[in-house]
Every structure is written in structure tokens, then in C-alpha cells.
C-alpha positions in Angstrom: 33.8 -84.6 37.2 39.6 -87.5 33.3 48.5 -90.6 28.9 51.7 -90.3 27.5 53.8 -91.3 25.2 54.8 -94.8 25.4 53.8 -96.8 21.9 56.1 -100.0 22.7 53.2 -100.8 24.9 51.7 -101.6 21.7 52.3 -104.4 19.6 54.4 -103.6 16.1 51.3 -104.2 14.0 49.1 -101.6 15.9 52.0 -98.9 15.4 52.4 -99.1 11.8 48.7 -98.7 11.5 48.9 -95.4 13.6 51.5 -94.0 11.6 49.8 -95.4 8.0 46.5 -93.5 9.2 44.5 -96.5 8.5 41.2 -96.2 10.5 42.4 -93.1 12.6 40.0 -90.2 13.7 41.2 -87.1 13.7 42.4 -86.0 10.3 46.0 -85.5 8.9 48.4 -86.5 11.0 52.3 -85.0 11.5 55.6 -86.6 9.8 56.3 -87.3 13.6 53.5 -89.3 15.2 50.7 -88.5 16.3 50.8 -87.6 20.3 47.1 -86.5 21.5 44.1 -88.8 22.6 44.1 -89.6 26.0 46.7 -90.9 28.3 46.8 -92.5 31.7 49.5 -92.7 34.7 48.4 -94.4 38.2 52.3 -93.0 39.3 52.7 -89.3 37.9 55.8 -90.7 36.8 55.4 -92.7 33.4 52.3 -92.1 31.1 50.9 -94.1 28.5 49.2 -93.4 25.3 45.7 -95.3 25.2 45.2 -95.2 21.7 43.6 -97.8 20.1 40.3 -97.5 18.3 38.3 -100.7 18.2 36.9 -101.5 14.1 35.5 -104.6 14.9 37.4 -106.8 12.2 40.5 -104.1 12.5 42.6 -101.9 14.8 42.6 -97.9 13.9 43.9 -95.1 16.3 42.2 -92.4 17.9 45.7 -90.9 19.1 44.9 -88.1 16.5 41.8 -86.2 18.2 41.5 -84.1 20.4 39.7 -84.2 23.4 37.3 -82.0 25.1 35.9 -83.6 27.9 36.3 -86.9 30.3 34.0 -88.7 32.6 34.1 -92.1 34.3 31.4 -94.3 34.9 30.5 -94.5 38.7 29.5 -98.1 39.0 32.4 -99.6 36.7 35.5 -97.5 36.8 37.0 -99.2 33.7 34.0 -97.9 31.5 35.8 -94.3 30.6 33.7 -92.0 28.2 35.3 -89.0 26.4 34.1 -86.1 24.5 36.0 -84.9 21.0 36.6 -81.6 19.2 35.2 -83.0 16.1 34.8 -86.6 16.5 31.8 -87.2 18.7 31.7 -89.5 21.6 34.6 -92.1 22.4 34.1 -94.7 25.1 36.4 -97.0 26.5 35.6 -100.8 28.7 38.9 -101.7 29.7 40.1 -98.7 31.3 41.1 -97.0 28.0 43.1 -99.9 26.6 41.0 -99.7 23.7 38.2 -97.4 22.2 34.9 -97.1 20.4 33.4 -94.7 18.6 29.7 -95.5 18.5 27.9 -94.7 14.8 25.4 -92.8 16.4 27.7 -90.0 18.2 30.4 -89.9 15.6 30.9 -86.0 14.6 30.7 -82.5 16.3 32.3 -81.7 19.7 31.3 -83.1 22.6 31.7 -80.5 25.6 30.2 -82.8 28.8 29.6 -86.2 29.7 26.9 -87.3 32.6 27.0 -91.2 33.5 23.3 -92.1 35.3 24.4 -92.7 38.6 22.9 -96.1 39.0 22.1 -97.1 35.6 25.6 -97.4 33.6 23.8 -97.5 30.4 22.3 -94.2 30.5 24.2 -91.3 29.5 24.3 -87.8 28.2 26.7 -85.5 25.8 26.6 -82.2 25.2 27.0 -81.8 21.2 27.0 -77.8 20.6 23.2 -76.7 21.7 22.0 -80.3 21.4 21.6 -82.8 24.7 22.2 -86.1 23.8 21.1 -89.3 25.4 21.5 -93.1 25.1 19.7 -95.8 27.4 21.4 -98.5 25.3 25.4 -98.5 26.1 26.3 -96.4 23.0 24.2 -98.4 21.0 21.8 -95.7 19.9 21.7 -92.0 20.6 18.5 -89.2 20.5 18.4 -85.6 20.7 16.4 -85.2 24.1 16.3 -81.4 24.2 18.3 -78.4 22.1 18.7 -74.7 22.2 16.6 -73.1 19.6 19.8 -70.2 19.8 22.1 -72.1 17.7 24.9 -69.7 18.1 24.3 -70.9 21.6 26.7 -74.3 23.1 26.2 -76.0 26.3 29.2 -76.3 28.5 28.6 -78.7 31.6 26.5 -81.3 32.3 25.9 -83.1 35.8 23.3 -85.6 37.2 22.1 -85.8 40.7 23.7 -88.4 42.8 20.9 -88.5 45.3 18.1 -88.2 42.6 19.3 -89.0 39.3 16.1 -87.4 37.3 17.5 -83.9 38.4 20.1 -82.9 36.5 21.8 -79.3 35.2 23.7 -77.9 32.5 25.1 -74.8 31.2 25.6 -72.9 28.9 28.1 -70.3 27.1 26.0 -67.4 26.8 24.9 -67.1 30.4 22.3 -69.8 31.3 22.2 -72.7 33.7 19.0 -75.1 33.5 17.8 -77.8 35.3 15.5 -80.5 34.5 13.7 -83.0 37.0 12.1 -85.6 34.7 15.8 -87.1 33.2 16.6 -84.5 30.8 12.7 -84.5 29.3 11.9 -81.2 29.9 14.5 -77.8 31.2 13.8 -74.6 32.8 16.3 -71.9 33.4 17.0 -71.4 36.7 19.6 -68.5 36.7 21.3 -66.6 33.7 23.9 -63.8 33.6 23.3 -62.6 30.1 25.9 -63.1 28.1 28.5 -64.2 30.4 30.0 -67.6 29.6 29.5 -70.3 32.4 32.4 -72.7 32.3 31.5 -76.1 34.7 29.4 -77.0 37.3 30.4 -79.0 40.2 27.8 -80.5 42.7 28.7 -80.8 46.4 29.4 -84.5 47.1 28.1 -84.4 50.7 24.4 -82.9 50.0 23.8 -82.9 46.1 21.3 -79.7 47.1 24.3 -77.4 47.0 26.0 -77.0 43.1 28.7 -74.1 42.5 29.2 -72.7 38.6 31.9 -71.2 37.2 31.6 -68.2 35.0 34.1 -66.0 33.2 33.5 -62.5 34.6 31.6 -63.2 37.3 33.3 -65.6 39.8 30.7 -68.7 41.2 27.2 -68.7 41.3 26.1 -70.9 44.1 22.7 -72.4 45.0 22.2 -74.6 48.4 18.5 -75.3 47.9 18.6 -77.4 44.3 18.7 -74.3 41.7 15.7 -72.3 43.7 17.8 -69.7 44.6 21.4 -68.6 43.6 24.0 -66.0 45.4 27.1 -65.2 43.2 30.8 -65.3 44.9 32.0 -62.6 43.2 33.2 -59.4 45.4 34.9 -62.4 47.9 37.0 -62.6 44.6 38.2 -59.1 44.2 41.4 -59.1 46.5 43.1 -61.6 43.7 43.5 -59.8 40.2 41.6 -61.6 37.9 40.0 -64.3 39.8 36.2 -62.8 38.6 36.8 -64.6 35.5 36.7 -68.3 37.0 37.7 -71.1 34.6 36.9 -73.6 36.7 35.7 -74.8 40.1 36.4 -78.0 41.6 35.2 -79.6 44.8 38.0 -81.7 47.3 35.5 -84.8 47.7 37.7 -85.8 50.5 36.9 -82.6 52.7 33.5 -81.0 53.0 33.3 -77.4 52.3 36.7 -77.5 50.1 36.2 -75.7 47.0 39.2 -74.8 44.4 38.9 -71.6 42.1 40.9 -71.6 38.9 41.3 -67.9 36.9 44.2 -66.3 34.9 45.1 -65.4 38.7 46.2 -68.9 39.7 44.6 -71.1 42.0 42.7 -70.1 44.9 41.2 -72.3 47.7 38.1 -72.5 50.6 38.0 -74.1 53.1 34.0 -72.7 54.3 32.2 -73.5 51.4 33.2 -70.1 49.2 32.7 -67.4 51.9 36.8 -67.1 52.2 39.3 -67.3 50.3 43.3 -67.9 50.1 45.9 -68.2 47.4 47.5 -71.4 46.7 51.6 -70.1 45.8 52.2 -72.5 42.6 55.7 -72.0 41.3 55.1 -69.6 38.8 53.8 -66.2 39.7 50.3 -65.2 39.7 48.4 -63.7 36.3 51.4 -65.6 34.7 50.2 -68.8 33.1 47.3 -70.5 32.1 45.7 -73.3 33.9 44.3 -76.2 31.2 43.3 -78.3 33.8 43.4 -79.3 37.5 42.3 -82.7 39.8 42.3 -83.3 43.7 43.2 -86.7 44.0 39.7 -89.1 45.6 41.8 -90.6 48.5 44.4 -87.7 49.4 43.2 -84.3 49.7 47.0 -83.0 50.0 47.8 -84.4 46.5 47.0 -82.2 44.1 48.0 -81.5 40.0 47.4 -79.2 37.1 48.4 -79.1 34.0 49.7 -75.9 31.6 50.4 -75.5 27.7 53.0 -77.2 28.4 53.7 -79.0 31.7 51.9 -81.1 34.1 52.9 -80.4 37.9 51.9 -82.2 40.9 51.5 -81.7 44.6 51.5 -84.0 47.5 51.3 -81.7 50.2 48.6 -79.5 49.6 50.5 -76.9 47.3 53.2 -75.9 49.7 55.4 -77.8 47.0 55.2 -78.7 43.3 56.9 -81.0 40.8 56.9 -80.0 37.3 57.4 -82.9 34.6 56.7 -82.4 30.9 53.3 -83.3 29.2 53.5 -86.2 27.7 52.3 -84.6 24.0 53.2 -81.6 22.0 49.6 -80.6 23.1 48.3 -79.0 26.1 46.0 -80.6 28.5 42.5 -80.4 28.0 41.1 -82.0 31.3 42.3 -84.5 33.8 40.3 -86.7 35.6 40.7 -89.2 38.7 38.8 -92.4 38.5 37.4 -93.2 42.2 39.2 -96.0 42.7 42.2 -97.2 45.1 44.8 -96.4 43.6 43.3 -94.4 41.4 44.1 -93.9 37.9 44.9 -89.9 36.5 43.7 -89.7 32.9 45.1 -86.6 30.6 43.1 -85.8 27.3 45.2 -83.3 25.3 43.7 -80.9 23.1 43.5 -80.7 19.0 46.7 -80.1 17.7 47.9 -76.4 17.0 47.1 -75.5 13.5 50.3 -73.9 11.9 
């Protein structure tokens, strides 16, 4: 399956703690504010920093970290969960007014987040080779399965909509598992040795059909739950670059719409990854780097990605884009639309360049 700068939101109080460092995740923090966390816009016009990290008996700040990955709960769209470079797990109940970081999850990178699809208080993080679960709300959290490789990470993480005890991840060294018993147990079901695979995205008309990107070699693509896999590779090779996918994302407005991010640029299908065609963004192929990209859950024609430096946004499909600024010194890390109407873009930047 995902915030900008706008602290008056905030009382007085709240700001002088930010800049005082009193309570903040993070670490050190720069003679001008700190300007990562996550923000959120419902106009792609203002953004605001959600910032504030819940002590119990005090306010601290969490607009120091950096973020690695986002995910919104399916049955309450204000429940907003987000993975750290070094902090652990943050989780949000107000739509990211506020923030908690539970004891349990509090260190290490967190590189996927997978709500249960019908039980809110069961999720999953991926914490290097470790998969993480709580059935508690955050309360506690167990180590449910890990890669004996520890040079080894897991990358993506999604549940079954239709059957939440199936799930899959991935990992950076080639391997994408499943499990059918709620995470007990895993068996590989593909690998590409030693090719990193990036995300996995699972059709949302027939949960059967799951796409994974890998950098090097394109999508591999199963229609029959992880039995078998084909790889959309030599579909790619017209577009220079585009075998070393980034990302894939799935329009879940239009069946069979599938969107391919690489150093190329964007590309797009309409047929479910057997064709492909460029999307023109305004700067020229092979010439930036995509940090992040989101189709919009009510309008497949408005689009946005986001660069080092700028987020850009489409409402007719990509024929035309409008570039704005990011909202933070740091690029974007992952955006993410929350399913409801109007929907709510979230933007977690990334850990601050070291100098």
C-alpha cells in the first residue's frame, strides 16, 4: 500500500519543545528546525507537519526521524502506522495528529507494515530479517519468524484481502515467501538469487494475482497465489533501464492497471503487464529519480510522485504535471492515499542527509 511545513498549527508550547529536543526521536537535530516525519495535504496545495509524539504525561516530537514506510488501517482510516529508519514503529489514531511509539517496537528500521484486514489489532513489521507481530494494538510485539541470513532484510509485506492467513514478503537478496497460517510458518515460493526485490503489490480485484518489483529483473508475476511465477522482463527492454523496477503500483480504480517505476521514468499497462507505454513526466527519461509515487483511490487520472526534491501531481493521467516543492529539506520516502472520500495524501520524508 502513505506533510509539510506548517508548525503554527501547533500550539506555542509544543514548538518550543520541538526545537528544545525534549522527548524527540530521531537524534540531533539542525540550528533550523527539524522538517522530516510525516506530513499530510487532502489539497496538494498546503501541507502540514504531523509531528507530535504522545509521552503520556508530556508532548515530544517525532518531526526528526525518518521514515521508511506507511500503511493505513483498512477498517479505521484514522489509525495511520509508519515504519522508521532507526526508530521502530510509530502509529497514529487521529489521522496523524499525534503519535506513539509503542515500547515494544522502539528501535531498528521498519521496512513494511501489514494491517489484518479484518482484525485492526493485528499487525506486522518488517525489522531487518525479523517479522514482527502484535494482536494487541501496539501493546506487545513477538518475533513470529526471522531469516537465519542476517546480512539478509525483508523489504515488503502484504496480507490477503480475501484470506487474511495468506500473506507474502520479500526480501533484498532475491526471495519472496508466503505463509498460509498468519505468518506461523514461510516457504519460498520464487527467488532470483541475489537480486533485490523492492515491493509487492496484490491485485485488488482477485487477491490470486500479486506482481513484485525487482531491481534487474523487471516484475515477477504470479496469477494462481505464488504456485507459479512468470517474470515481465523482455516486455521491459524497449525503455532503457526499466529492468531495474523500483516499484510497482496497481490503479485500484481500473482493473488490469499496473504502473512501473525505474531510473527510466514511469511506465504504465493497461492489460495486466503484457504491454507497455511511457508516461512523458516533464523531465526527460533516465533523468531523475522517483522516491515515491500514488494513484489517487477515487480518480484514476490523478496521479503524483515525488523526487529529491519536488513533489508533482497529475490530474489528467500524466498528459500534464504540476511541480510544487517538498515540503522538507528531505526527499520523499513513500506516499500513501488513505481510502477514503476525500482522501488524505500522506508524505514521510527520509532521514536527513548526513553532511
Amino acid at each position: 500500500m502513505n506533510i509539510f511545513l506548517r508548525l503554527s498549527r501547533w500550539s506555542l508550547p509544543v514548538f518550543a519543545l520541538v526545537l528544545l529536543g525534549q522527548g524527540c526521536l530521531g537524534g540531533q537535530q539542525t540550528a533550523q528546525g527539524p522538517d522530516g516525519g510525516v506530513f499530510e495535504t487532502t489539497t496538494g496545495e498546503t501541507w502540514t507537519q504531523q509531528s507530535v509524539l504522545n509521552l503520556g504525561t508530556k508532548l515530544g516530537s517525532i518531526a526528526n526521524v525518518g521514515i521508511a514506510s506507511l500503511a493505513v488501517d483498512p477498517e479505521d482510516n484514522n489509525a495511520i502506522y509508519a515504519g522508521t529508519v532507526e526508530n521502530g514503529i510509530l502509529y497514529s489514531l487521529d489521522g496523524g495528529k499525534s503519535w506513539s511509539n509503542p515500547e515494544a517496537l522502539k528501535s531498528g528500521r521498519v521496512d513494511g507494515i501489514a494491517i489484518h484486514p479484518k482484525s485492526k489489532c493485528t499487525i506486522f513489521a518488517l525489522r531487518a530479517n525479523q517479522i514482527m507481530k502484535t494482536e494487541n494494538c501496539n501493546r506487545d510485539w513477538t518475533q513470529v519468524f526471522f531469516n537465519p541470513r542476517t546480512d539478509t532484510k525483508f523489504t515488503s509485506i502484504v496480507i490477503d484481502w480475501f484470506n487474511p492467513a495468506i500473506m507474502y514478503v520479500s526480501t533484498d537478496d532475491g526471495d519472496i515467501l508466503k505463509s498460509e497460517n498468519n505468518g506461523m510458518t514461510w516457504r519460498v515460493v520464487d527467488r532470483v538469487d541475489g537480486v533485490r526485490m523492492n515491493n509487492i503489490a496484490m491485485d485488488p480485484k482477485d487477491s490470486r494475482t500479486v506482481y513484485v518489483s525487482s531491481f534487474g529483473q523487471g516484475i515477477l508475476k504470479t496469477t494462481d497465489g505464488g504456485e507459479n511465477w512468470t517474470q515481465i522482463r523482455d516486455e521491459l527492454n524497449t525503455f532503457d533501464g526499466a529492468r531495474k523496477t523500483t516499484a510497482v503500483i496497481l490503479d485500484s480504480n481500473q482493473a488490469n492497471r499496473v504502473y512501473h517505476l525505474s531510473k527510466y521514468g514511469v511506465l504504465l499497462s493497461d492489460d495486466a503487464g503484457a504491454t507497455w507505454q511511457s508516461v512523458a513526466l516533464p523531465s526527460p527519461t533516465n533523468s531523475i529519480d522517483l522516491t515515491a509515487f500514488a494513484v489517487h483511490p477515487k480518480d484514476s487520472k490523478k496521479l503524483v510522485y515525488a523526487t529529491d526534491n519536488s513533489v508533482v501531481f497529475s490530474s489528467d493521467g500524466g498528459l500534464t504535471w504540476t511541480s510544487q516543492k517538498l515540503p522538507t529539506t528531505r526527499s520523499a520516502a513513500v506516499l500513501l492515499y488513505t481510502p477514503t472520500d476525500p482522501p488524505t495524501l500522506y508524505l514521510g520524508s527520509a532521514a536527513a542527509k548526513k553532511k
